[in-house]
C-alpha positions as CSV (number, residue, x, y, z in Angstrom):
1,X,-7.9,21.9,-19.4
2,X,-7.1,25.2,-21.0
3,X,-5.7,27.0,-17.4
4,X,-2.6,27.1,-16.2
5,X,-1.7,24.1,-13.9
6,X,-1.7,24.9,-10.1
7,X,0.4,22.7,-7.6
8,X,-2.4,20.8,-6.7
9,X,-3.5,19.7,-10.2
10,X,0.3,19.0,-10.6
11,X,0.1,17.3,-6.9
12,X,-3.1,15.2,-8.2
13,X,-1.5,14.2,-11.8
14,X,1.8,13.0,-10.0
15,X,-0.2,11.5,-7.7
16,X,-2.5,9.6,-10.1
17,X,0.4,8.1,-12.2
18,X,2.1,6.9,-9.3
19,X,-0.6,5.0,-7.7
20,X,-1.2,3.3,-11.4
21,X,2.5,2.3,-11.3
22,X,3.4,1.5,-8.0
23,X,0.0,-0.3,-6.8
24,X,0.1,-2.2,-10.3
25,X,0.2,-6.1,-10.1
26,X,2.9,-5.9,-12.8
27,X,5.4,-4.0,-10.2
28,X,4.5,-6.3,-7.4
29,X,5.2,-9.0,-9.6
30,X,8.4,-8.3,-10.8
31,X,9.4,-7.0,-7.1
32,X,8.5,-10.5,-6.0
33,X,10.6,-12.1,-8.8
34,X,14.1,-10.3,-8.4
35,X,13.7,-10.3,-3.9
36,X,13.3,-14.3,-4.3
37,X,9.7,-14.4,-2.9
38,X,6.9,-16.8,-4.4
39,X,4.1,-15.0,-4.0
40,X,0.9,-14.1,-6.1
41,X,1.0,-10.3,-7.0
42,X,-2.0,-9.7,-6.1
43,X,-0.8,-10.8,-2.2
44,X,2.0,-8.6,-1.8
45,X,-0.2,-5.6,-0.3
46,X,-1.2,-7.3,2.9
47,X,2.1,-8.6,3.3
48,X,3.4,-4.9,3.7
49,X,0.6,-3.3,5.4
50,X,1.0,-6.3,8.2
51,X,4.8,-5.7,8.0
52,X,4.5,-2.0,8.0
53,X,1.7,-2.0,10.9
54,X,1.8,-5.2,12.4
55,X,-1.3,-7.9,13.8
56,X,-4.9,-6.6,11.9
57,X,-8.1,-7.9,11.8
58,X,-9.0,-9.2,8.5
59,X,-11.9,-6.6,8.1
60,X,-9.9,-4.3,8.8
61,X,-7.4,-5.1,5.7
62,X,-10.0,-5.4,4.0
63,X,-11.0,-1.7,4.5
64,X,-7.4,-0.6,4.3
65,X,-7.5,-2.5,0.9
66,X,-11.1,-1.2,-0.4
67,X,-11.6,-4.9,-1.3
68,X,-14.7,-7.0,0.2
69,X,-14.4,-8.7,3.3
70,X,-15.1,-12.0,1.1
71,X,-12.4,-11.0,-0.9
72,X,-9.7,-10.6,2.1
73,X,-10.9,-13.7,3.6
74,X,-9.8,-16.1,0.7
75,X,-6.4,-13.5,0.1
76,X,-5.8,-14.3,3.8
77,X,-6.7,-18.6,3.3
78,X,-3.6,-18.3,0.2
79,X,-1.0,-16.5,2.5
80,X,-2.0,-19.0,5.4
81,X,-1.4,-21.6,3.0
82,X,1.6,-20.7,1.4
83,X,3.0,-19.7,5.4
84,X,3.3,-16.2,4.8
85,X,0.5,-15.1,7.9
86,X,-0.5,-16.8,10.6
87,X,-4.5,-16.1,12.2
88,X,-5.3,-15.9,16.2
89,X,-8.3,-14.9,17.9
90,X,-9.0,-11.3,18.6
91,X,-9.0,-11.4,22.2
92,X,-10.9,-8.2,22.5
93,X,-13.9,-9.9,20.3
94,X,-13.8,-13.9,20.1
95,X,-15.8,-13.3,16.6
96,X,-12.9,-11.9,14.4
97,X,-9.4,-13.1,13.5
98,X,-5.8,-11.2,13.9
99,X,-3.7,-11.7,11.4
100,X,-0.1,-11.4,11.4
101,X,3.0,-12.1,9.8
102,X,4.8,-15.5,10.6
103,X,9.0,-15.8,9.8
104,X,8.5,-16.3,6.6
105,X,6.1,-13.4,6.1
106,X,8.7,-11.2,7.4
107,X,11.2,-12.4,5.5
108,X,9.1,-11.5,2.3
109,X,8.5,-8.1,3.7
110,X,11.6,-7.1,4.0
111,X,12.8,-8.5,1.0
112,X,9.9,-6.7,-1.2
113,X,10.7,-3.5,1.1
114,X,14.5,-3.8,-0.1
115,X,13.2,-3.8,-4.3
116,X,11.1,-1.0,-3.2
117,X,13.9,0.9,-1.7
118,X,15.7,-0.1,-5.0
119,X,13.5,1.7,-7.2
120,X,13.1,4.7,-4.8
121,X,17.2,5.2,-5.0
122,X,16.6,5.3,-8.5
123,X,14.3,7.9,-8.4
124,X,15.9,10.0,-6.1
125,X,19.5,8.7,-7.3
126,X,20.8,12.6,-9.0
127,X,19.1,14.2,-6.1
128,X,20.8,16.1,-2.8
129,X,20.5,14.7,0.3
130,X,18.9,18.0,2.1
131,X,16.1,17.7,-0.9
132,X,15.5,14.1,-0.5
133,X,15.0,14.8,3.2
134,X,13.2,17.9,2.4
135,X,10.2,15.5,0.1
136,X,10.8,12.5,2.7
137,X,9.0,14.8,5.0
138,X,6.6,16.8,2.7
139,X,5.6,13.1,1.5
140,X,4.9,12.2,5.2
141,X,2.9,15.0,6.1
142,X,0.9,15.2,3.2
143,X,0.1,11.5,3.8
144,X,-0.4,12.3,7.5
145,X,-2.7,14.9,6.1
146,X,-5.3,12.4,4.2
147,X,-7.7,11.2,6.2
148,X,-7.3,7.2,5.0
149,X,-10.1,4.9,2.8
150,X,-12.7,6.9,4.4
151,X,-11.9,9.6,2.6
152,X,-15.1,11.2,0.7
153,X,-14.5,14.6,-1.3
154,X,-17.3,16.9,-0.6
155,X,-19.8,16.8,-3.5
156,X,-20.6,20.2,-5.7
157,X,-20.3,20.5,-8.6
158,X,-18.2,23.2,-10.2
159,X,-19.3,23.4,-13.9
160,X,-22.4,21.3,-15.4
161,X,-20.8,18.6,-17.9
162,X,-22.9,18.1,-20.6
């Protein structure tokens, strides 16, 4: 890209590296080694979406994950297993299951939430409080702002690649 950058490709790039890091396995893995929780990387995202949002269908994780129902439904057998989550009947529909987190589950999300907080204080250690409250906010809005997995850029095409 020859152009000078605008805040939205500077918004995308910052964007795109983050996701690689944070979402990696390798981070979930060593956030589950130093909080003390033995769990497979790969199972730490359901344990926070159930901590941060509480009781969900399993298809519904598995659309908040992008992962096949399939998928979810053995990730959800390993966490039963190992006593992280705990399944119930969706009262409202006697065909699917509510998951949620059991003691032990909560435990772990709170104890992967405290690494993540570590590394956040470390990013935002030399910064003043009025900015970090200033992005806090920007962060949560512009998350507000996207419309979840659904979310399907409109398709043109702004230059032919050849």
């Amino acid at each position: 890209m020859t152009t000078s950058p605008t805040p939205e490709t500077v918004l995308l790039s910052s964007l795109t590296r983050l996701m690689a890091q944070w979402s990696s396995t390798a981070v979930h893995a060593e956030f589950a080694r130093i909080a003390g929780v033995d769990i497979d990387a790969g199972d730490v995202q359901p344990i926070y979406l159930l901590g941060l949002d509480g009781p969900k269908r399993v298809s519904d994780l598995a659309v908040m994950l992008r992962i096949t129902r399939p998928t979810m439904t053995k990730q959800i057998a390993r966490l039963e297993a190992a006593g992280f989550i705990a399944r119930s009947d969706d009262p409202s529909d006697g065909r699917a299951v509510i998951v949620s987190l059991t003691d032990r589950g909560t435990r772990a999300f709170e104890a992967l939430v405290e690494q993540g907080l570590v590394a956040v204080h470390a990013a935002l250690g030399a910064w003043p409080d009025a900015d970090r409250r200033r992005f806090a906010d920007m962060m949560h809005r512009f998350t507000a702002g996207l419309t979840g997995p659904s979310v399907h850029p409109k398709e043109h095409r702004s230059e032919e690649i050849s």
